[in-house]
N, CA, C and O atoms as CSV, one atom per row, in Angstrom:
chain,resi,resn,atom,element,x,y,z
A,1,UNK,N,N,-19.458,86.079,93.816
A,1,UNK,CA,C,-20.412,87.162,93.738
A,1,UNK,C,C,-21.810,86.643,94.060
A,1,UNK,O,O,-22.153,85.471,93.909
A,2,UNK,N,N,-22.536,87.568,94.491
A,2,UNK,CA,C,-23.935,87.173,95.189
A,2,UNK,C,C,-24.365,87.475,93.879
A,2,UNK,O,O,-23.986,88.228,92.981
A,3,UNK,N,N,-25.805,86.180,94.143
A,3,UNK,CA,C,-27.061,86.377,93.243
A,3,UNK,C,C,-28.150,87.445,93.516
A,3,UNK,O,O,-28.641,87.290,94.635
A,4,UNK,N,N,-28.634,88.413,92.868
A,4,UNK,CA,C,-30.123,88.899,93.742
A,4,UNK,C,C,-31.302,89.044,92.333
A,4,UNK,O,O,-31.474,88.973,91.116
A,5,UNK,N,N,-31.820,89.272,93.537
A,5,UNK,CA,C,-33.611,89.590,92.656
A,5,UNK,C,C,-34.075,90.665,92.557
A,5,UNK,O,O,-34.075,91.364,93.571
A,6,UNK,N,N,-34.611,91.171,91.377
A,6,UNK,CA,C,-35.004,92.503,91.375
A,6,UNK,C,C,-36.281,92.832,90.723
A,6,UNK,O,O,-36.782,92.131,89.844
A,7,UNK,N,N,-36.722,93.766,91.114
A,7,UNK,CA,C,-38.707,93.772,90.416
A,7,UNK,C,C,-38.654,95.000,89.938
A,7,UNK,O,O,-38.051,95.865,90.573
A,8,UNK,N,N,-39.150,95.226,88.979
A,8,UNK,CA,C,-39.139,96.866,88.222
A,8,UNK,C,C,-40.692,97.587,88.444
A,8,UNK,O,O,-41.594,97.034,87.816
A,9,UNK,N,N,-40.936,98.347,88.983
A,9,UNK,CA,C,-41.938,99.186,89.581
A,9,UNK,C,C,-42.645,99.538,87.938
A,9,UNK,O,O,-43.818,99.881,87.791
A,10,UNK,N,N,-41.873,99.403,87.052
A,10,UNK,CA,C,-42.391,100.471,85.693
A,10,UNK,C,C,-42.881,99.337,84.822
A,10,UNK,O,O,-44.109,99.305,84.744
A,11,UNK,N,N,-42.184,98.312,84.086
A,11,UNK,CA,C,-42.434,97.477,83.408
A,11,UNK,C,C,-42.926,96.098,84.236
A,11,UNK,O,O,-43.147,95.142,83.492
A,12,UNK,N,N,-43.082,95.918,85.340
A,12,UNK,CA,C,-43.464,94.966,86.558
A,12,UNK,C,C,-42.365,93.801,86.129
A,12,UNK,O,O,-42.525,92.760,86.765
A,13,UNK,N,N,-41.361,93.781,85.242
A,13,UNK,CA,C,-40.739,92.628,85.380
A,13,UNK,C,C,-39.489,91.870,86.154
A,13,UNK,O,O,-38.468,92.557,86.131
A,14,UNK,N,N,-39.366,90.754,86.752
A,14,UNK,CA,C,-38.322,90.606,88.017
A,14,UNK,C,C,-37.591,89.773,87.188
A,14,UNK,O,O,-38.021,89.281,86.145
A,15,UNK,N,N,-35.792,89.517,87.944
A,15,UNK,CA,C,-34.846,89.289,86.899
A,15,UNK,C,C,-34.078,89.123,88.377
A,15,UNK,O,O,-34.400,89.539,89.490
A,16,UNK,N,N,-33.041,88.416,87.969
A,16,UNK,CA,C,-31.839,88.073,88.834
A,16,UNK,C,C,-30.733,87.968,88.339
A,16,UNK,O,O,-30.547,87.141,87.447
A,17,UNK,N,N,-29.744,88.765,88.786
A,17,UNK,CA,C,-28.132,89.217,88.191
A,17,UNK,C,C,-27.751,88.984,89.182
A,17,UNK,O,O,-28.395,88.749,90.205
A,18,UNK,N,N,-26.033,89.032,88.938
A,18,UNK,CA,C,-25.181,88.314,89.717
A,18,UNK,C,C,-24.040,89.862,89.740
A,18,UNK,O,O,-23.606,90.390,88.716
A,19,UNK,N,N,-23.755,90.335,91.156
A,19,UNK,CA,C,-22.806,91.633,91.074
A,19,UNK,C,C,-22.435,91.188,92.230
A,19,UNK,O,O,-22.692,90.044,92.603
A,20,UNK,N,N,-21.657,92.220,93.067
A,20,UNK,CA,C,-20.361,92.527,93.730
A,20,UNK,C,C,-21.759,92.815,95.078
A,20,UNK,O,O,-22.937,92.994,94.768
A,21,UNK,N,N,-21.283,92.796,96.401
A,21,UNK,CA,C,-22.043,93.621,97.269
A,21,UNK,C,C,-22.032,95.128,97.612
A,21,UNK,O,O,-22.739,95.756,98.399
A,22,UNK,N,N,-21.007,95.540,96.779
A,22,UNK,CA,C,-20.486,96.936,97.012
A,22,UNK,C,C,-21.478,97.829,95.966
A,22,UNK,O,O,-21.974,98.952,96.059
A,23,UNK,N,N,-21.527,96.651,94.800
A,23,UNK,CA,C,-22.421,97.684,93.548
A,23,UNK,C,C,-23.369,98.075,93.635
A,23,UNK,O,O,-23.773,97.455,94.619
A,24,UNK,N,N,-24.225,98.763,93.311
A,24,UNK,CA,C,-25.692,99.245,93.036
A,24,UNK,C,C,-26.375,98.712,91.427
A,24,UNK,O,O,-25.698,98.491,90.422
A,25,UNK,N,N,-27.157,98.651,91.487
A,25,UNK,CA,C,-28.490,98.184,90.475
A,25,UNK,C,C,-28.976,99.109,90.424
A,25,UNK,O,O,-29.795,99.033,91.339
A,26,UNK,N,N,-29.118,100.297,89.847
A,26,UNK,CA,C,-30.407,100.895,89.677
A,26,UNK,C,C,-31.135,101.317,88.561
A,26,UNK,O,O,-32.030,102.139,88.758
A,27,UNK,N,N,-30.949,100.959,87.553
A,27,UNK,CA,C,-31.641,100.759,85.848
A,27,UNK,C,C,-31.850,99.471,85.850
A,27,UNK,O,O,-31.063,98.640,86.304
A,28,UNK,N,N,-33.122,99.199,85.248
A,28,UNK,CA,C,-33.886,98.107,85.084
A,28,UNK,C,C,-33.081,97.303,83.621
A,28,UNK,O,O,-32.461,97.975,82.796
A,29,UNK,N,N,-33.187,96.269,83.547
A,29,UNK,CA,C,-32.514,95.457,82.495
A,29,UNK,C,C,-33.683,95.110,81.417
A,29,UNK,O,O,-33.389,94.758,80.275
A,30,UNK,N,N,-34.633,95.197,81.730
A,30,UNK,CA,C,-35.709,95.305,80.499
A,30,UNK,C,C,-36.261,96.619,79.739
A,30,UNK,O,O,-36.254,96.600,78.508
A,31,UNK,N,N,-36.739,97.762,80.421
A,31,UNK,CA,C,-36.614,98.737,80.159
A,31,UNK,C,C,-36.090,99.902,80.306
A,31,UNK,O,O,-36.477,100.914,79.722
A,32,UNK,N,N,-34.922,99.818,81.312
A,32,UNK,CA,C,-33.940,100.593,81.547
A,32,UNK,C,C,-34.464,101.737,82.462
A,32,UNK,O,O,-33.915,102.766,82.858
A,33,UNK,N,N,-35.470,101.319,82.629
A,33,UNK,CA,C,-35.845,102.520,84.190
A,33,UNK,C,C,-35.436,102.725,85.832
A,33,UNK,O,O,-35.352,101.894,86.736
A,34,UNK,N,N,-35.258,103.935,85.822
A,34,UNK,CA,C,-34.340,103.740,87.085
A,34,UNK,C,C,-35.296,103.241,88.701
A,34,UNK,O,O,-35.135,103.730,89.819
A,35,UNK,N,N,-36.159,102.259,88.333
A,35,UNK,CA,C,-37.748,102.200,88.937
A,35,UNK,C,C,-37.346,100.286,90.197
A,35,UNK,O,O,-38.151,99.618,90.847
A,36,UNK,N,N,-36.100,100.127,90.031
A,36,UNK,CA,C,-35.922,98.470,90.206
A,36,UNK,C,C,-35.770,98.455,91.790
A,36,UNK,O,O,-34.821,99.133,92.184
A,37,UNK,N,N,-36.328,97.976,92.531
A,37,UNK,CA,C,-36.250,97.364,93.548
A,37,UNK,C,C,-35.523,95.974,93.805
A,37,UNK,O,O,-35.420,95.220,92.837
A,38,UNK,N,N,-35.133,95.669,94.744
A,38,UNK,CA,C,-34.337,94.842,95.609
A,38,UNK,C,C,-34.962,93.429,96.059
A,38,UNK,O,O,-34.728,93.448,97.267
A,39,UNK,N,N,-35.607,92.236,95.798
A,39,UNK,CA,C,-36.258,91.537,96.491
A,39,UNK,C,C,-35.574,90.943,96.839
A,39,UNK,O,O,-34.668,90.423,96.189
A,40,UNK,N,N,-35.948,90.753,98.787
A,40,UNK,CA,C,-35.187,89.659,99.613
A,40,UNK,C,C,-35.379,88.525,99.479
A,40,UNK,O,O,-36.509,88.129,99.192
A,41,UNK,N,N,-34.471,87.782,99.625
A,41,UNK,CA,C,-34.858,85.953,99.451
A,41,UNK,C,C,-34.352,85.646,100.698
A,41,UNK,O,O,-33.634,86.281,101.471
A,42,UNK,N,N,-34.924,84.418,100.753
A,42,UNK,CA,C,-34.825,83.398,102.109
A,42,UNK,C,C,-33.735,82.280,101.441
A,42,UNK,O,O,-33.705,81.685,100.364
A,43,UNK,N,N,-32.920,82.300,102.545
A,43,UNK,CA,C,-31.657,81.115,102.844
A,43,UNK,C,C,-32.177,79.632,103.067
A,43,UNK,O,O,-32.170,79.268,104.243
A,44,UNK,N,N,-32.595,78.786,102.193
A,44,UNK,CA,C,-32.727,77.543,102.775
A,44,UNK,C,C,-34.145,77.522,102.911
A,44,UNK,O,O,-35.043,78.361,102.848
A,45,UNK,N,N,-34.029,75.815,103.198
A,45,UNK,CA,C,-35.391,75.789,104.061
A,45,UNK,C,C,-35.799,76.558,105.224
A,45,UNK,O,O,-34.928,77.077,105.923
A,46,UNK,N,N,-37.511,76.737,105.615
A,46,UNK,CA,C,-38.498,77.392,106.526
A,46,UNK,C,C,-39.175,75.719,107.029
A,46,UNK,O,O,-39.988,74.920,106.564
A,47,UNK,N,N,-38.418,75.792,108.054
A,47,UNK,CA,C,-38.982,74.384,108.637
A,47,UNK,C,C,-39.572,75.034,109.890
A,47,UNK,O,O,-39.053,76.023,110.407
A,48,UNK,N,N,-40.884,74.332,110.448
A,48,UNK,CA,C,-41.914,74.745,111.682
A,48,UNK,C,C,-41.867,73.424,112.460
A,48,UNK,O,O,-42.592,72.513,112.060
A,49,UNK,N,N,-41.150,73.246,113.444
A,49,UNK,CA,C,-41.428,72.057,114.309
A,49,UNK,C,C,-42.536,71.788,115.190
A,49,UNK,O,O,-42.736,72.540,116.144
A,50,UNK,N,N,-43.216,70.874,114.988
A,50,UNK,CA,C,-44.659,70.958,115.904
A,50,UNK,C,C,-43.876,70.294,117.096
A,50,UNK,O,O,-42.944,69.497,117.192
A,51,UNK,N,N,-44.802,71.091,118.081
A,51,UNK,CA,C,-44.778,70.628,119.574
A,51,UNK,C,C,-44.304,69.051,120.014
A,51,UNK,O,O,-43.643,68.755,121.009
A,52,UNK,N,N,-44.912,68.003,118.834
A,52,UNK,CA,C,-45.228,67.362,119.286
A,52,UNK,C,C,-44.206,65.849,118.796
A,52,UNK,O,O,-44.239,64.622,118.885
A,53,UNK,N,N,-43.116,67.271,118.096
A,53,UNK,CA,C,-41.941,66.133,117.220
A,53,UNK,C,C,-40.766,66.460,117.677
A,53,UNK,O,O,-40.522,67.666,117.722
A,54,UNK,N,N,-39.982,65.741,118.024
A,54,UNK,CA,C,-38.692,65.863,118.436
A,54,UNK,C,C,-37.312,66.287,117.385
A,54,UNK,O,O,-37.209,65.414,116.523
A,55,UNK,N,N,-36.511,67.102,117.268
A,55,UNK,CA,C,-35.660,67.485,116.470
A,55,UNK,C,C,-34.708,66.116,116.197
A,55,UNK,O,O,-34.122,66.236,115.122
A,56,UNK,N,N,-34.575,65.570,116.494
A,56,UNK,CA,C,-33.936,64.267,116.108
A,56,UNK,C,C,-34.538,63.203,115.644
A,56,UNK,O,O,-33.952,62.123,115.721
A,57,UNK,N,N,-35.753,63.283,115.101
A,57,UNK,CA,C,-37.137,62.843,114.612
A,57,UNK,C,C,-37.079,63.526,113.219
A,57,UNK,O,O,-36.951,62.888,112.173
A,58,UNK,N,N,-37.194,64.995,113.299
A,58,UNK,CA,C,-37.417,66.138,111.887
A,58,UNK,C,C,-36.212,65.268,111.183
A,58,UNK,O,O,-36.527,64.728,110.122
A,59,UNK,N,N,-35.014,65.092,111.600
A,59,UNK,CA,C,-33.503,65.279,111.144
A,59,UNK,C,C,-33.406,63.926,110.596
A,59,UNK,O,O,-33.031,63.864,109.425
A,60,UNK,N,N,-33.736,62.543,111.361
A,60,UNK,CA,C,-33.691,61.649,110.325
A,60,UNK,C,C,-35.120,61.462,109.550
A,60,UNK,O,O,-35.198,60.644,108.634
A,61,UNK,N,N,-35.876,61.989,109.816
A,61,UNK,CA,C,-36.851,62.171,108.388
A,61,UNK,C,C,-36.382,62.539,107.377
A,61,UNK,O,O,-36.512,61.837,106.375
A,62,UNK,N,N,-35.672,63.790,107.323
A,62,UNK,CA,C,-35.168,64.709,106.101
A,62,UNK,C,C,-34.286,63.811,105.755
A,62,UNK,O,O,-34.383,63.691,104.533
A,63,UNK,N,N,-33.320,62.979,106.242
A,63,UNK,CA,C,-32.331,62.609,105.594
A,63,UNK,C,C,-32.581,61.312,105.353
A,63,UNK,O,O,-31.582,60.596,105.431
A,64,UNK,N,N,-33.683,60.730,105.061
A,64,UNK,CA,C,-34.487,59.759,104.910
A,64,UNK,C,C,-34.853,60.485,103.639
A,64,UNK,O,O,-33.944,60.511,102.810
A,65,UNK,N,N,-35.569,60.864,103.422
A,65,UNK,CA,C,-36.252,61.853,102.521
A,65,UNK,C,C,-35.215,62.162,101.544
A,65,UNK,O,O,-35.480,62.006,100.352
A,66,UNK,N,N,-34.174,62.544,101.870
A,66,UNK,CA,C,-33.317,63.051,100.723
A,66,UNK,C,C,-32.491,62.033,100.449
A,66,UNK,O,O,-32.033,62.109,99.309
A,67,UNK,N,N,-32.093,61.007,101.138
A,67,UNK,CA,C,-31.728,59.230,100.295
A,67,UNK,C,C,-32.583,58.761,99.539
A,67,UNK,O,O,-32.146,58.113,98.588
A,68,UNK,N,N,-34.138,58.915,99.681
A,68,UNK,CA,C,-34.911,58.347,98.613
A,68,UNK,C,C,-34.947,59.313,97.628
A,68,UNK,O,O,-35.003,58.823,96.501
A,69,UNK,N,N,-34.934,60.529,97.669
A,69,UNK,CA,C,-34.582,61.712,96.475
A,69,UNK,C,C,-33.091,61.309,95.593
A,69,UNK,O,O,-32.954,61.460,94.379
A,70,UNK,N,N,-32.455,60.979,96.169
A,70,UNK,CA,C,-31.486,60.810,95.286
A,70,UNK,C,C,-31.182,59.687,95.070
A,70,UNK,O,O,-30.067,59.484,94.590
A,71,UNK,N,N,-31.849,58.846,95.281
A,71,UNK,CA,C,-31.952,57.201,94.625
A,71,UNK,C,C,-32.962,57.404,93.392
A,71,UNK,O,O,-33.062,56.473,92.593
A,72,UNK,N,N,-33.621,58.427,93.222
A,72,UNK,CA,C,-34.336,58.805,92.111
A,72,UNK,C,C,-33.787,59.365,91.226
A,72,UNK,O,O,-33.697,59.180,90.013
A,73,UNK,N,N,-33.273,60.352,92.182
A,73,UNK,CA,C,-32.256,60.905,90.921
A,73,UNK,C,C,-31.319,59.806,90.042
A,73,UNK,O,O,-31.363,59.599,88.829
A,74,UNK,N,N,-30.579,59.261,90.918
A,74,UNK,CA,C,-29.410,58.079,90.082
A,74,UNK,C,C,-30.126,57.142,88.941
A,74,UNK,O,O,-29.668,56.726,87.877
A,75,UNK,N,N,-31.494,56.948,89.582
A,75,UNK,CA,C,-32.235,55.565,88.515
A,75,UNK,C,C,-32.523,56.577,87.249
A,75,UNK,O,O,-32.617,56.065,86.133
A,76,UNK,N,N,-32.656,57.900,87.385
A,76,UNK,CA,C,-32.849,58.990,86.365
A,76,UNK,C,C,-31.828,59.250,85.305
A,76,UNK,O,O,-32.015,59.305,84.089
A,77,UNK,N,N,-30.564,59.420,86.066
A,77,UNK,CA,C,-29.700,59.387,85.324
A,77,UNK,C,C,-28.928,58.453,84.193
A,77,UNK,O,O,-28.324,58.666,83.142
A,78,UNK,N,N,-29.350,57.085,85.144
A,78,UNK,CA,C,-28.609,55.962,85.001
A,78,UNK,C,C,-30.317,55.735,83.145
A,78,UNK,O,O,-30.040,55.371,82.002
A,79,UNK,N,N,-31.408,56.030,83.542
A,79,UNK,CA,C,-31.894,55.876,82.193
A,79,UNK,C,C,-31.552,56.838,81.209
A,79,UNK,O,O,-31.177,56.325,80.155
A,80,UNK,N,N,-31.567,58.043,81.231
A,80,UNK,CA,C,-30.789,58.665,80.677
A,80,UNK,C,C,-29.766,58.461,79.676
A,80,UNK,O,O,-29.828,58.550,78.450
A,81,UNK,N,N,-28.587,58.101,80.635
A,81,UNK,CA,C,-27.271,57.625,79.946
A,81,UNK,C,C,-27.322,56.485,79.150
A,81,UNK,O,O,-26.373,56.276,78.394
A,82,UNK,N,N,-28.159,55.791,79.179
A,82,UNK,CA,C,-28.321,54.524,78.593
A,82,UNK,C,C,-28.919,54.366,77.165
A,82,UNK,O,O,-28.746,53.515,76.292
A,83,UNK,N,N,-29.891,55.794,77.259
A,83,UNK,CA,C,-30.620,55.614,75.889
A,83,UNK,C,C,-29.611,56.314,74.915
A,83,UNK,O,O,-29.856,56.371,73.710
């Protein structure tokens, strides 16, 4: 089941439930008004390639980037578990 986001026009508060794509939402979960809107979300990263970088450049950056992210993570964990 999909996640979505929703904003209530009446009580201004946004919330994310998990339903079917077939269902409808339309009472608010905080104050029960039939006032809730739909907010779209974005899939993933919004990456902008400059002119002046090559896509096989972006690609081992990121995955450069996300080996040192998760060598952080592990030294994180690994203190963690220890204490």
């Amino acid at each position: 089941m999909p996640k979505y986001s929703y904003r209530c026009d009446t009580c201004e508060s946004e919330y994310e439930i998990w339903h079917g794509m077939t269902e409808e939402h339309m009472n608010c979960n905080i104050c029960d008004a039939p006032s809730v809107v739909r907010i779209p979300a974005l899939l993933g990263e919004v990456t902008i390639n400059t002119p002046n970088e090559r896509v096989g450049d972006v690609v081992n950056r990121t995955i450069e980037e996300t080996k040192n992210e998760m060598k952080e993570y592990k030294k994180n964990i690994d203190r963690n578990f220890k204490l």
